[in-house]
N, C-alpha and C positions, 0 to 999 in steps of 0.2 A: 638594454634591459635583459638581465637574466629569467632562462625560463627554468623553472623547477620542477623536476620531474617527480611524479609522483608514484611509488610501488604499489600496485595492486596490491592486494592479499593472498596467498594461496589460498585456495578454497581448501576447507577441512574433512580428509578422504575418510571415508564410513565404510566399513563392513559389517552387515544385519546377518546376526545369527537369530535365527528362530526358528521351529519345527513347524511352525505354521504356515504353511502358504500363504492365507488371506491376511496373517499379520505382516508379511514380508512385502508383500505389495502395498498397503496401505503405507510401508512405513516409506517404502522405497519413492511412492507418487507424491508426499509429502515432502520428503526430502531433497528431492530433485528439482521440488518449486521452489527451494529456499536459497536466496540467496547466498553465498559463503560456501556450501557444503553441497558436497558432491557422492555419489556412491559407488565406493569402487569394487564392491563385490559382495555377494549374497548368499548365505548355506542355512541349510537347516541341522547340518551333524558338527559334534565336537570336534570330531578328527579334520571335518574340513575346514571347520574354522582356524583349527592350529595351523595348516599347511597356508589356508588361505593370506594370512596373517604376516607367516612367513617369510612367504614370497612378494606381497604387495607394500608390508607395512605401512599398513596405514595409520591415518592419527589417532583415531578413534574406532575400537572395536564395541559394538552395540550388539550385548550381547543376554539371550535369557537364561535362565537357571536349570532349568529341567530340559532338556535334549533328548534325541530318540539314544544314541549311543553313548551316553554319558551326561555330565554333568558342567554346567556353565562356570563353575567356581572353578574344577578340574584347566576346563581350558583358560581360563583369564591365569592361573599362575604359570602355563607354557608359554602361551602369548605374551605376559609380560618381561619371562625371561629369556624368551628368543627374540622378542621386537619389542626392548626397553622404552624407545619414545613412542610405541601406543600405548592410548590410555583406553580403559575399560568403561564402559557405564554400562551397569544390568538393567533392564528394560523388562521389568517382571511382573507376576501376577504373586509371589510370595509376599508376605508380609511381616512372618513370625521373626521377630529377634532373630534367632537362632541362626537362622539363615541369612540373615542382614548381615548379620556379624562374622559370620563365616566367609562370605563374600567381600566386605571390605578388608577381613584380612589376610587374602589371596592377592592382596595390591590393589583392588581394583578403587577407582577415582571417585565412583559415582553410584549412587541406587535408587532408580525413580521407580512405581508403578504403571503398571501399563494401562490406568484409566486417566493418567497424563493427560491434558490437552495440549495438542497439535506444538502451542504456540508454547510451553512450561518444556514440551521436551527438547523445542529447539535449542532454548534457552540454556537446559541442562549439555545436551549438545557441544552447545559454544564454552561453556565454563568448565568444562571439566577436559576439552581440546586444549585447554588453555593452561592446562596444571592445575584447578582448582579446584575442591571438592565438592558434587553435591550430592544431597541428602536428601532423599522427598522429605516433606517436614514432620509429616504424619508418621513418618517411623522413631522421632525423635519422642514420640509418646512414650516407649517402651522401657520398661523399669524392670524389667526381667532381672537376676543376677550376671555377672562378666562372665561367661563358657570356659566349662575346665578345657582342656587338651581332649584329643580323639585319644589318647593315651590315658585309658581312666589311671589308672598305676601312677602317672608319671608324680614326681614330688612337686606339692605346692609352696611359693615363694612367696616370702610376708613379704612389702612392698612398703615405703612410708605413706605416709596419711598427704595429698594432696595440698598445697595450700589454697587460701581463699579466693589469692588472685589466681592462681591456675583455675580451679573451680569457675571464676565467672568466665573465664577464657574460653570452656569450652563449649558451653551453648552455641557462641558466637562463631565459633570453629566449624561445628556442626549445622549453622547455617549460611554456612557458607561464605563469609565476610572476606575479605582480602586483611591483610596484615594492616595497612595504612586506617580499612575501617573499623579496625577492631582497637586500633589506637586512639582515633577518635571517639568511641565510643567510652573506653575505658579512663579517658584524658592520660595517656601514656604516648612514650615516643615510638617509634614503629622499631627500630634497635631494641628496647626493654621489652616488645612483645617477639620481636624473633629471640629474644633468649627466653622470654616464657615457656615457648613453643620448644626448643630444642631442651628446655629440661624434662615438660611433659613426656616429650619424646623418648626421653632416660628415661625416666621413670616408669613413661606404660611398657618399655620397650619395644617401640614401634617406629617405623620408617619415616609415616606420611599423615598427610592431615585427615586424609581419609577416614583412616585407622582410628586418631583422636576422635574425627566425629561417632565413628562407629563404636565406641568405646563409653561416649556418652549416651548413642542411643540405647544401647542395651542395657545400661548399668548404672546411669547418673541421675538422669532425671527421675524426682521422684522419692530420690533417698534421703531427702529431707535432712542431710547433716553433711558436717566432713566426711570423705569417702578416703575409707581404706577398702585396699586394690587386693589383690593376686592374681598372678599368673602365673603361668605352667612353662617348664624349659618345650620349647620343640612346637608351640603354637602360633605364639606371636611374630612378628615378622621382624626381618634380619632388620637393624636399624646402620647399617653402611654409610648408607648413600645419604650423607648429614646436610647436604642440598634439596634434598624433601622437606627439610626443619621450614626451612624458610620460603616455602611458594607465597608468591605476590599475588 
C-alpha cells in the first residue's frame, strides 16, 4: 500500500500597520486564532513598516492609510518594490474615491474598511495572499471621474472607447471573481477572458486587476454608457509585469 503524503500549507505571514494601539491588538488576537495565518510583526510608523517588510517579507502587508510619519500609499509603493511577492491590503477608515484610487494604484492588492467583520477580513486576508483582488464592495458605489495625475500640468491622453465585453468584465473583476468565474459567467473560455484582461490592461494602462477594479470603482459605475477613458503620463502604473494580466 502506498502512503501519500500530504503538504501542509504555509500559514500566510501578516505585518499590521496601524497607529492605533487598540486597532493593532484587536487585529493581531483575531488573527492569531485563525487558522492559516500567522503574524509576524507589528508598527504603527511608515518607516518601520518599510524596513519591517524588508527584512521579514512577508506575504501580506496589512496596512492603513494615514500614519503618524507619513502615508500608507507612500509605504505600500516601497514595500512592493523592495519585497515584490508581498501583497498589500489597506485596512482603513477612508472611503472617498480619491483615496481608493490612489491606493490601488500604488500596486496595492486590496481595500477593505475597517467596520469589516472579523470573519469578511479573514477572508479578504486569504484572497488577496493569494494574488487575487479585493474590493470592499461598497466602494464599488463610486462614480466620481478617473483622477488626473498629482501633475496638474501633465498632458491628457485620449484613450479609445472600451468595448462592451470589456465593460461587462469589469464589475466582475472588481468583485473579485477568478478568471475560470468570470468565464462562467460571461459563457466565455477562460483563454478569451485572459485576453480580455491583458487588453484592458493596454488600454487603462495598468499592471494588475487591482488597478482594473480600482478603475471601475472610481469611474465606471454609474456612467450609464460606453466609457471613454483618460489618463495622464506619470500616474498610472508601469504595465511590465504582463503575468498580473492573468492572476487565477
Amino acid at each position: 500500500m502506498t502512503i501519500t503524503k500530504t503538504t501542509k500549507p504555509k500559514p500566510i505571514r501578516d505585518v499590521i500597520v496601524d497607529d492605533h494601539e487598540v486597532v493593532r491588538i484587536g487585529l493581531r488576537a483575531v488573527l492569531n486564532l485563525t487558522p492559516g495565518i500567522t503574524i509576524a510583526g507589528q508598527t504603527a510608523s511608515m518607516r518601520e513598516a518599510m524596513n519591517l517588510c524588508l527584512r521579514l517579507q512577508p506575504d501580506l502587508a496589512l496596512l492603513d492609510i494615514r500614519l503618524p510619519d507619513g502615508s500608507g500609499i507612500d509605504a505600500a509603493r516601497t514595500i512592493l518594490s523592495n519585497s515584490p511577492s508581498t501583497k498589500v491590503l489597506f485596512l482603513t477608515s477612508f472611503a472617498d474615491s480619491h483615496t481608493v484610487t490612489e491606493a490601488i494604484l500604488s500596486g496595492a492588492h486590496g481595500y477593505v474598511l475597517k467596520d469589516i467583520s472579523s470573519q469578511g477580513l479573514v477572508r479578504a486576508i486569504r484572497t488577496t495572499a493569494a494574488g487575487h483582488t479585493w474590493i470592499d464592495p461598497r466602494l464599488v458605489d463610486h462614480s466620481q471621474p478617473w483622477p488626473l495625475t498629482r501633475h496638474s500640468s501633465a498632458k491628457r491622453i485620449k484613450r479609445p472607447l472600451l468595448s462592451p465585453q470589456e465593460q461587462r468584465l469589469l464589475p466582475l473583476i472588481a468583485e473579485g471573481l477568478t478568471n475560470r468565474e468570470i468565464a462562467t459567467a460571461l459563457n466565455l473560455s477562460e483563454k478569451t477572458v485572459k485576453n480580455y484582461l491583458a487588453k484592458l490592461c493596454t488600454k487603462l494602462q495598468v499592471g494588475r486587476r487591482s488597478q482594473l477594479a480600482a478603475f471601475y470603482a472610481a469611474s465606471f459605475k454609474g456612467s450609464g454608457g460606453s466609457l471613454a477613458f483618460s489618463s495622464a503620463q506619470g500616474f498610472v502604473a508601469s504595465t511590465d509585469n504582463m503575468t498580473d494580466y492573468t492572476f487565477e
